[in-house]
C-alpha positions as CSV (number, residue, x, y, z in Angstrom):
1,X,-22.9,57.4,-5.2
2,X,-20.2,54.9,-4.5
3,X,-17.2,55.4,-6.8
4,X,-15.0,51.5,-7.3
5,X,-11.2,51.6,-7.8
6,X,-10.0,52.3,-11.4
7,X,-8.2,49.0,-12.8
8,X,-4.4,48.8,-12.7
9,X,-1.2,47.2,-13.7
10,X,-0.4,44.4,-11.9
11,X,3.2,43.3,-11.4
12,X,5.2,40.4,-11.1
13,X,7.9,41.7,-8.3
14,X,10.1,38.6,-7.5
15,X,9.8,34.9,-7.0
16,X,11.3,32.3,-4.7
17,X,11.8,28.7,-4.2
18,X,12.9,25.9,-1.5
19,X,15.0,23.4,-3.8
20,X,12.4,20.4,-5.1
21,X,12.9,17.4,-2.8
22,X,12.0,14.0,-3.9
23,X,8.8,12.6,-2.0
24,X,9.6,9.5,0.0
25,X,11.6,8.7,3.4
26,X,14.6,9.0,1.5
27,X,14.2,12.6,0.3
28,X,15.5,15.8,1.3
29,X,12.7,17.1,3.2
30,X,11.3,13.8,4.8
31,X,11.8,15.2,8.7
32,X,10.5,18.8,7.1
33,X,7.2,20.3,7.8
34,X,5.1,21.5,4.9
35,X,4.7,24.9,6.4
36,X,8.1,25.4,7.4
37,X,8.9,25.3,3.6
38,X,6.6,28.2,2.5
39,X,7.9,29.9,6.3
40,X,11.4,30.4,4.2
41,X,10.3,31.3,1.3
42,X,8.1,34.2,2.6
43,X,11.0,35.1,4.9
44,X,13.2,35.0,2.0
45,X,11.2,37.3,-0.6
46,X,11.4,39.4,2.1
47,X,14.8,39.6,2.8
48,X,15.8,39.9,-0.7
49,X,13.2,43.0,-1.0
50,X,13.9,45.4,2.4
51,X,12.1,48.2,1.0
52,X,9.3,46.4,1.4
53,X,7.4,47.2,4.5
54,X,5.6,43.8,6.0
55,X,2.6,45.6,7.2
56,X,1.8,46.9,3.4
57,X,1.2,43.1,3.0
58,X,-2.3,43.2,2.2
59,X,-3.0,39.2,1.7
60,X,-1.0,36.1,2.0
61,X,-2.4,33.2,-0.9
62,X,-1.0,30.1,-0.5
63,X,-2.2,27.0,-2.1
64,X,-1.6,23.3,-1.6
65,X,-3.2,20.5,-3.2
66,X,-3.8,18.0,0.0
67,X,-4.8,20.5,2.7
68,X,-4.4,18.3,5.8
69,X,-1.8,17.8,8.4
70,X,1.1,20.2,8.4
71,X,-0.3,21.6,5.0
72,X,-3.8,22.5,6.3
73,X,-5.3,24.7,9.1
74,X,-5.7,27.8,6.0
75,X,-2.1,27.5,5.4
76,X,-1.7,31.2,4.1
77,X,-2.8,32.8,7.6
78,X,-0.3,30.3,9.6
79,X,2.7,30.6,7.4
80,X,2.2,34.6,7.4
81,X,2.2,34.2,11.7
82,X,5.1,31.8,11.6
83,X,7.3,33.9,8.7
84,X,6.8,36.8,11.4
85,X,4.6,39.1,9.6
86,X,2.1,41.1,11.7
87,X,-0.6,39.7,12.7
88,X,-2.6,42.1,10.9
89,X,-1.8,40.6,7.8
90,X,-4.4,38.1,6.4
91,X,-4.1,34.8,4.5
92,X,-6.2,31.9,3.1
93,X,-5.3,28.7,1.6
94,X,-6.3,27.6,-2.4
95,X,-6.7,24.7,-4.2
96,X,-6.7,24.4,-7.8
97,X,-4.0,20.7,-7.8
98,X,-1.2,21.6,-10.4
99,X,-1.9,24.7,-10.6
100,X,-2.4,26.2,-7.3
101,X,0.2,28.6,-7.2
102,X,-1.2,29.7,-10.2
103,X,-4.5,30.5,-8.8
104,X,-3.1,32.2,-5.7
105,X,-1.1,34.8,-7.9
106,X,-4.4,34.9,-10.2
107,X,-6.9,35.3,-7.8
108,X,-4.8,37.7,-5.7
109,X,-3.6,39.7,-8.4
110,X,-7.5,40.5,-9.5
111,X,-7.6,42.1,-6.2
112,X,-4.8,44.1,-7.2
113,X,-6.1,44.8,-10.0
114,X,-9.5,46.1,-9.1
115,X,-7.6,48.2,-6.3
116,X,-8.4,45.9,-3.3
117,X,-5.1,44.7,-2.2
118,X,-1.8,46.6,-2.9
119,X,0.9,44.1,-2.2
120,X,0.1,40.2,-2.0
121,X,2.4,37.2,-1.2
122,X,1.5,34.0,-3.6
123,X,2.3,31.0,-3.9
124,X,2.3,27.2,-3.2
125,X,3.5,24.3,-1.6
126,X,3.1,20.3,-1.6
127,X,4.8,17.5,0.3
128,X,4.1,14.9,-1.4
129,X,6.0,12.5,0.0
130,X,3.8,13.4,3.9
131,X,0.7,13.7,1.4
132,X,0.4,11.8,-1.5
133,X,-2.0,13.1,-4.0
134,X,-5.3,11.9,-3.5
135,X,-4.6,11.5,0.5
136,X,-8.0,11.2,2.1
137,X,-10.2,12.2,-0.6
138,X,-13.2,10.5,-1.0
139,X,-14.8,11.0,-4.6
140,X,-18.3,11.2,-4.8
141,X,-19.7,7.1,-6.5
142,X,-21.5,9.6,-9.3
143,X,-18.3,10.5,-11.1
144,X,-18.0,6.7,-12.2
145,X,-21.1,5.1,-11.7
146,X,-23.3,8.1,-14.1
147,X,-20.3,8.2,-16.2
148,X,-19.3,11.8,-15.3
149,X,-15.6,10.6,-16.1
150,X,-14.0,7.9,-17.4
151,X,-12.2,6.0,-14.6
152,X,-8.6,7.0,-16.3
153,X,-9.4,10.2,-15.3
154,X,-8.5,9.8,-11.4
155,X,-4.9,8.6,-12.5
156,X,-3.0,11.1,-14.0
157,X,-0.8,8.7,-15.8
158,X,-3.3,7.1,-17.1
159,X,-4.9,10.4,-18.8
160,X,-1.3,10.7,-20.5
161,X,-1.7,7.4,-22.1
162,X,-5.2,8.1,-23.2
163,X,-3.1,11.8,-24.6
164,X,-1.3,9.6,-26.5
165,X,-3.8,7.8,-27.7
166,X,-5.2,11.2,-29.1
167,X,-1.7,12.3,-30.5
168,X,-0.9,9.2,-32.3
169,X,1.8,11.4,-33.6
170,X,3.6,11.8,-30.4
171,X,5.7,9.1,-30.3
172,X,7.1,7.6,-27.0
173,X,10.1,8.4,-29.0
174,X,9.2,11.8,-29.3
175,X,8.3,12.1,-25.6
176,X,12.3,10.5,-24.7
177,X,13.6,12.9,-26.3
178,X,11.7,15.5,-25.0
179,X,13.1,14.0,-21.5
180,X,16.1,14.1,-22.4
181,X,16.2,17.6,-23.9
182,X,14.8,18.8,-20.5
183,X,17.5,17.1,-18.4
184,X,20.4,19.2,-20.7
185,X,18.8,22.2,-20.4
186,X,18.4,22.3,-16.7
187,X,21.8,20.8,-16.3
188,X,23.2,24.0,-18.1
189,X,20.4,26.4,-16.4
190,X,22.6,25.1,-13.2
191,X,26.0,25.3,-14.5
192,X,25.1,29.5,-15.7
193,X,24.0,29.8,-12.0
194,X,20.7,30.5,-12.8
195,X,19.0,28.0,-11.3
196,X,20.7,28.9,-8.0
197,X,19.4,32.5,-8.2
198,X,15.5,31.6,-8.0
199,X,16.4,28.9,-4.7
200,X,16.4,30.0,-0.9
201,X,18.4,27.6,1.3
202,X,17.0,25.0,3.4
203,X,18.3,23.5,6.8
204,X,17.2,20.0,6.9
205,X,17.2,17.2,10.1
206,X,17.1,13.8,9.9
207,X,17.9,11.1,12.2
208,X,21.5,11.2,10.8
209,X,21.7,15.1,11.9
210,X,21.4,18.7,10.4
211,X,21.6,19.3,6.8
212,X,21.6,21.8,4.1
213,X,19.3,21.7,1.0
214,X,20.6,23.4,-1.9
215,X,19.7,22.6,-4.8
216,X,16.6,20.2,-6.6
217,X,17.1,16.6,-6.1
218,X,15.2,15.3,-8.7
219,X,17.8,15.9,-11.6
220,X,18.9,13.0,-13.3
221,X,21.9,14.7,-15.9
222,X,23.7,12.8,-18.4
223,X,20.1,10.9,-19.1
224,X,20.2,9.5,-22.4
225,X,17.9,7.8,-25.1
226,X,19.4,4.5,-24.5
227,X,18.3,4.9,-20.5
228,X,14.7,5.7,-20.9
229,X,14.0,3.4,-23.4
230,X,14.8,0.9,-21.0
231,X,12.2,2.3,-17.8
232,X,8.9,0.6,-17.5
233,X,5.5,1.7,-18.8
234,X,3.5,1.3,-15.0
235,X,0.5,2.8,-16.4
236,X,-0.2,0.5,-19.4
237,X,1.3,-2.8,-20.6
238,X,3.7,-1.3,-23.6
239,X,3.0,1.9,-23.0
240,X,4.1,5.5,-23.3
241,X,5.0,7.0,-20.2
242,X,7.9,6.6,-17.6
243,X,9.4,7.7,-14.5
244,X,11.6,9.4,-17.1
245,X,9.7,11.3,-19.4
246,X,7.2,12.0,-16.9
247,X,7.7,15.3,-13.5
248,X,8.3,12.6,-9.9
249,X,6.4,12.9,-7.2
250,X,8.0,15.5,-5.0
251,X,8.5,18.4,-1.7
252,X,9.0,21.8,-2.1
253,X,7.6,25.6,-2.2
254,X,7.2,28.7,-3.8
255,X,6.4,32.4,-3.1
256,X,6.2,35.8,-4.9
257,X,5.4,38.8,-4.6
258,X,2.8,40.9,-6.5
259,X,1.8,44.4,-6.6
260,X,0.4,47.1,-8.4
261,X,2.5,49.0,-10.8
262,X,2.0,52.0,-9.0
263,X,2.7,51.1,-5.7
264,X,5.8,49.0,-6.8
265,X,7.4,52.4,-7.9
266,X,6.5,54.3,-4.8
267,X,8.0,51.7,-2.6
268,X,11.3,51.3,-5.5
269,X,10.3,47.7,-5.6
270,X,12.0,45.6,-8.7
271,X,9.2,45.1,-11.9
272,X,10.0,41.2,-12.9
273,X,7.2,41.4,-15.3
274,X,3.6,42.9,-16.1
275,X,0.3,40.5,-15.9
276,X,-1.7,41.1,-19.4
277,X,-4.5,38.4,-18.3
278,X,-4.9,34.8,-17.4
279,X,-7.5,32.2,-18.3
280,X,-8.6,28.9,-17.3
281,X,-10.7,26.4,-19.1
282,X,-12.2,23.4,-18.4
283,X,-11.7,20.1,-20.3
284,X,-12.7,15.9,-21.0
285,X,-10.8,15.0,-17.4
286,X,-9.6,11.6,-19.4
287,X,-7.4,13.5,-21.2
288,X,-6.3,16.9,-18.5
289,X,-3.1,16.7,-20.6
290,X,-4.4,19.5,-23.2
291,X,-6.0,21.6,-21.1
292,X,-3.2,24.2,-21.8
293,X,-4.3,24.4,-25.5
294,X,-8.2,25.7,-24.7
295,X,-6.8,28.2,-22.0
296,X,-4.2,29.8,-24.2
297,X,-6.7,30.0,-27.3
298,X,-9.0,31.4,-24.8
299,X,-6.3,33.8,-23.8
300,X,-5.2,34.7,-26.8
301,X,-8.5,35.7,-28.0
302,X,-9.5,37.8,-25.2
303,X,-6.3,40.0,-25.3
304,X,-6.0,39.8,-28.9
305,X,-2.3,38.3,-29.1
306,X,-1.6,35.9,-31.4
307,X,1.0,32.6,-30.6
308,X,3.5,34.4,-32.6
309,X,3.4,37.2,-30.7
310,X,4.9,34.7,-27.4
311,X,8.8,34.7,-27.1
312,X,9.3,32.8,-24.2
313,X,7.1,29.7,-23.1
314,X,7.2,28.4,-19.4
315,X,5.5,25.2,-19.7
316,X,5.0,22.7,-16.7
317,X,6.2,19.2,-17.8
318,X,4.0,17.3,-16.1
319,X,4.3,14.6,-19.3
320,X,6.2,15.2,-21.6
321,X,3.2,14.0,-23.8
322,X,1.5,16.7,-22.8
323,X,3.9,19.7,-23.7
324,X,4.1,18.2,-27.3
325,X,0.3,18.0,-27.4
326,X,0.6,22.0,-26.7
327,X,3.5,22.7,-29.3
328,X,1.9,20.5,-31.8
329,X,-1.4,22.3,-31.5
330,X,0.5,25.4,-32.5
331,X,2.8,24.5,-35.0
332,X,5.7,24.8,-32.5
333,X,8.3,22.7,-33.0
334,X,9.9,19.8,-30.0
335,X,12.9,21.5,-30.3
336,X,12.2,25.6,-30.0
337,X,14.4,27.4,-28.7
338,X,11.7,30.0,-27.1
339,X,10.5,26.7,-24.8
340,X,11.2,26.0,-21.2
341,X,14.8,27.5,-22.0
342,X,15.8,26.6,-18.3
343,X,14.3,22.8,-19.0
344,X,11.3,22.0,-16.5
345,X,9.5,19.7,-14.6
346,X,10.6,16.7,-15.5
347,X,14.3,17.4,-14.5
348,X,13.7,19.7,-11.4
349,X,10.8,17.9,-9.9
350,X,6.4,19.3,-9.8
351,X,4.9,19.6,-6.2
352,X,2.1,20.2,-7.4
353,X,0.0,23.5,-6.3
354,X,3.7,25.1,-6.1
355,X,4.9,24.8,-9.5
356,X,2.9,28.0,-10.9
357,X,5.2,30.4,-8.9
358,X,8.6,28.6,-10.2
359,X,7.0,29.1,-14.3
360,X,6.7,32.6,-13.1
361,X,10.3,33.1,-11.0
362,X,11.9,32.0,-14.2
363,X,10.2,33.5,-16.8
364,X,10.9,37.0,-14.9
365,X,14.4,36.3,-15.1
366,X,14.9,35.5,-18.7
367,X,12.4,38.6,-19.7
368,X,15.6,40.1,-17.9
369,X,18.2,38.4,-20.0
370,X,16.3,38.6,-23.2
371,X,15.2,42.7,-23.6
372,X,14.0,41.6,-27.6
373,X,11.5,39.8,-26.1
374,X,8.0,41.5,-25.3
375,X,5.4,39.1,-23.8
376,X,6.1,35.4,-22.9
377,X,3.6,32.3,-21.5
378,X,3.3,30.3,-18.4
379,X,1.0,27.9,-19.0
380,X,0.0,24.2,-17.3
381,X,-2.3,21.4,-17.1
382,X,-4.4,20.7,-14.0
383,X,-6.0,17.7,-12.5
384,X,-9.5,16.4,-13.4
385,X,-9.3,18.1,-16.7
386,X,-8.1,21.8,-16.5
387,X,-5.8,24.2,-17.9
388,X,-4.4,27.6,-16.9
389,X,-2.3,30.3,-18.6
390,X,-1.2,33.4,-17.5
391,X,0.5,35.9,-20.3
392,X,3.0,38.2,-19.1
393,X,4.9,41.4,-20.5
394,X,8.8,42.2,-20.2
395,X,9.1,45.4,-19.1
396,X,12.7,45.3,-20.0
397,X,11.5,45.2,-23.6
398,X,13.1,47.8,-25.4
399,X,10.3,49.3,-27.3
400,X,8.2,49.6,-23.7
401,X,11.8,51.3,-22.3
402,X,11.6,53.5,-25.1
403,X,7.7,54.6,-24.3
404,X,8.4,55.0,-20.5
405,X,11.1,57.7,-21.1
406,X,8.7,59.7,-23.8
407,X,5.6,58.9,-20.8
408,X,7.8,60.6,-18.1
């Protein structure tokens, strides 16, 4: 009789990222390879964790969104040669758009989990401005021409409009200030040094010479109402969204490590945070914005939680529209302090299929900072009508402390 591996904690161990770069032949990274992105973050992770032996690597995830060029060739295997690991240690590549990263640390921590892997790398990268979304993809006539989707759903700013149009409540207003709200709170993220803490340096070159990336370009502080009421609406005459109250198109990478619980405390590797479950759900494509709503409720349901139980909310501001659509559906208001405490997307930049990891990285870090605070939420929309949300547990919580120290 064969006997399967009992289930297990899985852990959150420590997250990394490159600063966000804007996409274009004017940003940060324009002369930088895809790959060499995620090459420093892996490096990074583990420099910052020496206890951790490369070889117990059992699976490098990394995802990326246009897997071509310097982002394809099973991205997760090359990085791992080119970060130095042995070459007995695997890796594939992921897709999932948005939420990529997401997947990897999913996916690979259900390996963990069921007892088939005992240390992972996940994570994500895009270069958006060497692969805009959408590069080379050729969609099959049926999604139109049977009506699978509505047209507005292969523009992603078009399926925020059509969220407005669902949440006539949501005011472009509303949205601004949203914007504006994110801007501050990054800006005093940075000036606390915690933004710093989650980046990993990046030499740059450019036809001008050598340079040093660090910290996120996209950042626009000292926004104000009076600014963004002024942007265009590209997506729709008079419409709702902006360049401001809307994440850029942008460069950058993530990585974390996972483990299980059990063989993070053999090796004396830091617990970030504790994986309770993760859900994704599928939704109308037209309007991918509320795709976060279905996967938490999902969520919620399966692990018996309720939304009050959340203290901290890592949501990815891909619209601000959208994040609204998500407190609104839960009675949460713009303004909560529990929400995207460090500010989000729309100030630091989303390259796409990395973002997942940098909800993660942060939301370890303020389960550190706030020990009242039990379980918190990443949660993000995804392309062609998706959502994903992962719930996680502090295990600086002081009641869980408390039950440790009676457990040993």
């Amino acid at each position: 009789m064969v006997v399967s591996a009992n289930s297990r904690n899985v852990v959150f161990v420590d997250g990394i990222r490159t600063p966000f770069g804007k996409a274009g032949p004017k940003g940060i990274y324009a002369e930088t390879r895809a790959d060499d992105l995620v090459v420093k973050t892996i490096r990074e992770l583990l420099r910052r964790n020496p206890q951790l032996d490369p070889a117990r690597v059992d699976e490098v995830a990394i995802a990326a969104t246009t897997q071509t060029g310097d982002q394809g060739l099973t991205i997760g295997r090359t990085s791992a040669i080119l970060a130095g690991l042995p070459e007995t240690v695997p890796g594939f590549a992921i897709d999932r758009m948005c939420a990529g990263a997401m997947t990897a640390v999913t996916t690979t921590a259900s390996g963990i989990g069921f007892g088939q892997y005992d240390v992972v790398i996940a994570g994500g990268v895009e270069h958006m401005g060497r692969h805009p979304m959408g590069e080379g993809a050729d969609p099959n006539p049926r999604f139109l021409a049977d009506r699978l989707v509505d047209p507005s759903a292969l523009v992603m700013g078009n399926t925020a409009e059509n969220l407005h149009d669902r949440f006539p409540s949501i005011t472009k207003e509303r949205t601004d200030a949203y914007a504006v709200a994110s801007q501050n709170k990054y800006e005093a993220a940075k000036k606390a040094g915690y933004i710093a803490d989650t980046l990993v340096p990046v030499a740059t070159r450019s036809a001008s010479g050598w340079g040093l990336a660090t910290e996120d370009e996209p950042p626009r502080p000292g926004t104000t109402l009076e600014d963004l009421a002024r942007l265009k609406t590209p997506f729709r005459p008079a419409g709702r969204i902006t360049a401001g109250n809307a994440a850029g198109l942008n460069d950058g990478a993530t990585a974390a490590i996972l483990a299980g619980e059990d063989t993070a405390t053999e090796m004396g590797l830091p617990i970030g945070m504790r994986m309770v479950g993760f859900a994704f759900q599928g939704v109308d494509p037209a309007v991918m914005g509320i795709g976060p709503v279905p996967a938490t409720e999902k969520l919620l349901a399966r692990t018996g939680l309720k939304i009050e139980d959340i203290g901290l909310f890592e949501i990815n501001e891909a619209f601000a529209v959208q994040v609204l659509a998500f407190l609104e559906h839960f009675g949460i208001a713009d303004d909560d302090p529990r929400v995207n405490q460090w500010g989000g997307a729309i100030a630091c930049g989303h390259p796409l299929a990395s973002s997942g990891v940098r909800l993660m990285t942060q939301l370890s870090r303020q389960f550190a900072q706030n020990p009242g605070v039990r379980y918190g939420l990443t949660t993000m929309c995804i392309g062609l009508g998706m959502g994903g949300t992962v719930i996680w547990e502090n295990p600086n919580h002081k009641d869980y402390a408390a039950y440790e120290a009676g457990a040993k």
